[in-house]
N, C-alpha and C positions, 0 to 999 in steps of 0.2 A: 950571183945566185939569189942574193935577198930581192932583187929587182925581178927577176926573174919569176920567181913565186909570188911575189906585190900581183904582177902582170897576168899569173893565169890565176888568183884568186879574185881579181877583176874582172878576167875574163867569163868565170864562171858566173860570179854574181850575175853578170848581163845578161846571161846565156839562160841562167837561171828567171829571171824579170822576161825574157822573151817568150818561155816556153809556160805553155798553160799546165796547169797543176792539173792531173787524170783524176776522174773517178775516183779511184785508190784512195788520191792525197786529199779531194774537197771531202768524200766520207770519212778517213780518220781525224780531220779537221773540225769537221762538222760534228761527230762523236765526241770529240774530246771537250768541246766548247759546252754540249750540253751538259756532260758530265761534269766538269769543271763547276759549271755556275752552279749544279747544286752542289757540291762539293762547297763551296765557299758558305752557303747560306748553313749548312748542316754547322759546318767549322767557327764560324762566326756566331751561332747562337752557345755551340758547345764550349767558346772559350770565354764566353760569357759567366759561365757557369759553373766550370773546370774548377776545384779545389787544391788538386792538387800540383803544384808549380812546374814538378817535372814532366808530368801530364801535358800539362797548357804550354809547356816551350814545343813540344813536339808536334802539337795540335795547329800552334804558331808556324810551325815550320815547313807545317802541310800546306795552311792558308798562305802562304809567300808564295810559294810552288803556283799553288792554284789560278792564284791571280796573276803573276807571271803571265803562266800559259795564254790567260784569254787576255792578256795584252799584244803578244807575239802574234796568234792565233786572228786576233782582229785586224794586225795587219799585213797578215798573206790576203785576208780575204777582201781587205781596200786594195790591194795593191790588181785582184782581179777582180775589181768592180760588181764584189758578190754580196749581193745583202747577209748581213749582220744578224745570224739566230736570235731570237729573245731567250730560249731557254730558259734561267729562273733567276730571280730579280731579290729586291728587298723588299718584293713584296709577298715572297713568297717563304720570309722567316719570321720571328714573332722573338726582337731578343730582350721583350721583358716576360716573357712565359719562364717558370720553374723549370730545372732539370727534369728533362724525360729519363736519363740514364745517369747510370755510375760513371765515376771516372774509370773505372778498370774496366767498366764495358766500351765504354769510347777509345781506351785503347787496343782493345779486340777490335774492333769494330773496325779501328783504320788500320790494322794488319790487314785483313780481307780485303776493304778496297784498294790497298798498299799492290795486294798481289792482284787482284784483277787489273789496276792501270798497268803493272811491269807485264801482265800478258799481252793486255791491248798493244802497248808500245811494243813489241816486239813484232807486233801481228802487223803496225801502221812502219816498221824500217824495212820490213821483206816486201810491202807492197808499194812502196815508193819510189819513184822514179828520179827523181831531180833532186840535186843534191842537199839544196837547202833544206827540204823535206826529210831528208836524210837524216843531216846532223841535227836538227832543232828536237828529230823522233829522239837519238841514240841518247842527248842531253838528257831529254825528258827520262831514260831510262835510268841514265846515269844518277840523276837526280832522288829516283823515285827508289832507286837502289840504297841511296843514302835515308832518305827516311825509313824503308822497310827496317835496317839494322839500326837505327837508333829505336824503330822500335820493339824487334826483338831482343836487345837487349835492356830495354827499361822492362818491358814484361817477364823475364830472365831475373834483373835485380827482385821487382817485386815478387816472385813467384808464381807467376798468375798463364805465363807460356805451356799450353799445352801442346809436350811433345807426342808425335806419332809412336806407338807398342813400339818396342825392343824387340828381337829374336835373336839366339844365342848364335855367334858366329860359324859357320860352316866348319869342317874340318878340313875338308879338301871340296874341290871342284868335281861339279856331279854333270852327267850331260842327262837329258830325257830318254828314256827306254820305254815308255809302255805307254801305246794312245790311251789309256785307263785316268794319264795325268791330265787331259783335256776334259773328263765326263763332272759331271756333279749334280744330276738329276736325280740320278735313281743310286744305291748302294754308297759304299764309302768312297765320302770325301777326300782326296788330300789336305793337307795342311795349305792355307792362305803361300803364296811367296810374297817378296819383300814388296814389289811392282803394286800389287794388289792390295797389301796394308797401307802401305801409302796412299792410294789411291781413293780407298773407303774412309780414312782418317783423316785425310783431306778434305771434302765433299762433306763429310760431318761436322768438320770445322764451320766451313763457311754453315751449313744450315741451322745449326747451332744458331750464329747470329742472325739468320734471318728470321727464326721463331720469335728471338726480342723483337726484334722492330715491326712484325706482325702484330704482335703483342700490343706494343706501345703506338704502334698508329691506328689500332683498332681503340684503342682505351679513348683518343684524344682527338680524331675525326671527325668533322660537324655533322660528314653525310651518314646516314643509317646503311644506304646503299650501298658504301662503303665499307663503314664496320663492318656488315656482314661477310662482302669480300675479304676482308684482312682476317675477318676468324675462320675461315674458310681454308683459309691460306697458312694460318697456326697451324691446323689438324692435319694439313695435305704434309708440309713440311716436319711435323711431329709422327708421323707414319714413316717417312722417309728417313730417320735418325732411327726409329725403332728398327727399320728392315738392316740398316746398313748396322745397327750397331748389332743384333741379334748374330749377324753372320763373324762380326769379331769376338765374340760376344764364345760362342763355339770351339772357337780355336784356344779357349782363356787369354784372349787379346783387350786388352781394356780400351775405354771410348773418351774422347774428348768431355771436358767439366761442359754444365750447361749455363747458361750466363740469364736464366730466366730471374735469377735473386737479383740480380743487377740492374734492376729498373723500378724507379720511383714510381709513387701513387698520382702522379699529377695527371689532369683531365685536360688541362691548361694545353692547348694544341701551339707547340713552338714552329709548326711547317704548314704551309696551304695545305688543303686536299690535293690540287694537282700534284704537288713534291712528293708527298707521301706516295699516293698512287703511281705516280712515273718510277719513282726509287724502286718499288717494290717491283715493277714490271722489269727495270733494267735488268733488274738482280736474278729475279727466276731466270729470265730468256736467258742469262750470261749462263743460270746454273744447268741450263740445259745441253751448252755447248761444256762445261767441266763433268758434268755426266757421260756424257760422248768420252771426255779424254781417260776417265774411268774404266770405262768398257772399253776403250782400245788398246789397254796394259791389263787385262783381266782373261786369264786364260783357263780356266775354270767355265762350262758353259752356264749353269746356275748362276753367276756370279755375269755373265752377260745378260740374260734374262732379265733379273732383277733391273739392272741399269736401264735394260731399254723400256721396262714398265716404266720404272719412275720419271725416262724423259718424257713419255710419252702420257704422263700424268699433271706435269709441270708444265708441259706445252700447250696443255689445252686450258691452264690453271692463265699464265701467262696471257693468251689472246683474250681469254672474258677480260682480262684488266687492258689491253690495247681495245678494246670494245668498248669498256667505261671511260678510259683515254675521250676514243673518238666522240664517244655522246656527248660529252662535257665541253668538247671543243681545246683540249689538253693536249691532243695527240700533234707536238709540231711536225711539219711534212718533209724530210730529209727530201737533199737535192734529189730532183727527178730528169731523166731523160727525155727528148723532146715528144710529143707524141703525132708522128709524123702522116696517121690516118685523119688525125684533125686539121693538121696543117692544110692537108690536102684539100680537105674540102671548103677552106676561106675561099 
């Protein structure tokens, strides 16, 4: 039997080395590498910094993971003869610059992208075909699983975990009786359900943190053209906490703490412009696909509206910054398909 299993995890290996990695797998690849190398540079100036030890082990634990990956990651992509992303470098951190953030902000901070990677990887094990892409994705999860709970529960010890509203347990099980439970435009409202508080307490979380690092990349930016965009991007996202928190706000649902006290006076720029600028593009465009998932647990029509202004408010916030991407010459170009009208005419 052991000989047995030797033979078809051999076999597979091979089978796996024959067959070309799809679309699917060179895109969550190629995402996760860009992410990663800033993720390293962010991590590596932060544990520079870190004061706090149980802070900086966790910080440490992310940075392992990280570099991991774009070791693994660099050789799927030798193994198919595929150039090697640049993505972001050492030269695109600064690790004798001052603390830009608290240490309780930087462990906010890697909660959020704790939970954006455990989406990603779920999103790159459904669309993957070959095995090894398989297990290297679920690892990744399994992994990033383990830091998300070490850091819920360090922010748990310190106190600093903002949980989602409460609402008092049901008595019994209720079905829907009146299409009146779907209206919320005109007349009275229902009461939020559980689906819906989550959903707005979540989405405030994350924007929560991107007003800091708006904040702090607007403070600490060589470019003007820049600043401008980042405080641009404070107000769009400071609207966006007001609208969502007003409608909890309503029901006497309380809102996520705001982590704007949690950032230091330093001018001292610890990230290129390009990092700064890519981070903040990554973050809206992602926040416009957890807006989507907002609106699609929101049965309340008012409560759809709202979601679909604000995607459509961040979406266009989003492309100006792939636009200052491309002028600068920042914006690297994800594999592309062959373009076989050009072929043609060699």
């Amino acid at each position: 039997m052991t000989k047995f299993c030797k033979s078809w995890r051999f076999l597979v290996e091979e089978m796996n080395h024959s067959v070309r990695l799809t679309t699917g797998e060179l895109a969550n690849l190629w995402t996760q590498y860009i992410n990663d190398t800033m993720a390293i540079c962010v991590l590596t100036h932060s544990i520079e910094t870190t004061q706090d030890q149980e802070i900086k082990d966790v910080l440490q634990f992310a940075l392992q993971l990280a570099e991991s990956h774009i070791g693994k990651i660099t050789a799927f992509f030798n193994e198919e003869n595929f150039p090697i992303p640049i993505g972001f470098t050492k030269d695109d951190v600064n690790l004798s610059a001052p603390a830009l953030f608290t240490d309780k902000f930087m462990l906010a901070y890697m909660l959020i992208m704790g939970i954006h990677g455990l989406t990603g990887y779920a999103g790159a094990v459904s669309t993957s075909a070959r095995a090894d892409q398989r297990a290297y994705f679920m690892q990744c999860s399994i992994e990033t699983m383990e830091l998300h709970d070490k850091i819920v529960e360090l922010m748990l010890e310190k106190g600093i975990y903002s949980k989602p509203p409460r609402i008092n347990t049901p008595k019994q099980v209720d079905f829907v009786n009146e299409q009146s439970y779907l209206t919320g435009w005109f007349g009275k409202k229902r009461p939020l359900n559980a689906m819906e508080i989550s959903g707005l307490s979540y989405n405030m979380q994350k924007t929560v943190a991107k007003i800091v690092l708006e904040i702090a990349f607007a403070q600490t930016c060589q470019s003007k053209e820049l600043r401008q965009y980042f405080q641009r991007g404070k107000e769009i996202c400071k609207r966006e906490f007001d609208t969502l928190s007003s409608i909890l706000t309503k029901d006497d649902l309380t809102s996520p703490a705001s982590w704007v006290s949690e950032l230091t006076d330093s001018t001292i720029p610890p990230f290129s412009d390009k990092l700064m600028l890519s981070h903040i593009v990554i973050l809206i465009s992602a926040g416009v696909g957890y807006f989507g998932a907002g609106l699609s647990v929101s049965q309340r029509r008012d409560l759809a509206l709202k979601y679909t202004i604000l995607m459509a408010d961040i979406g266009r916030y989003a492309e100006d910054g792939a636009q200052l991407l491309i002028k600068h010459g920042w914006l690297e170009q994800p594999p592309l398909a062959s373009d076989r009208n050009e072929l043609a005419e060699k």
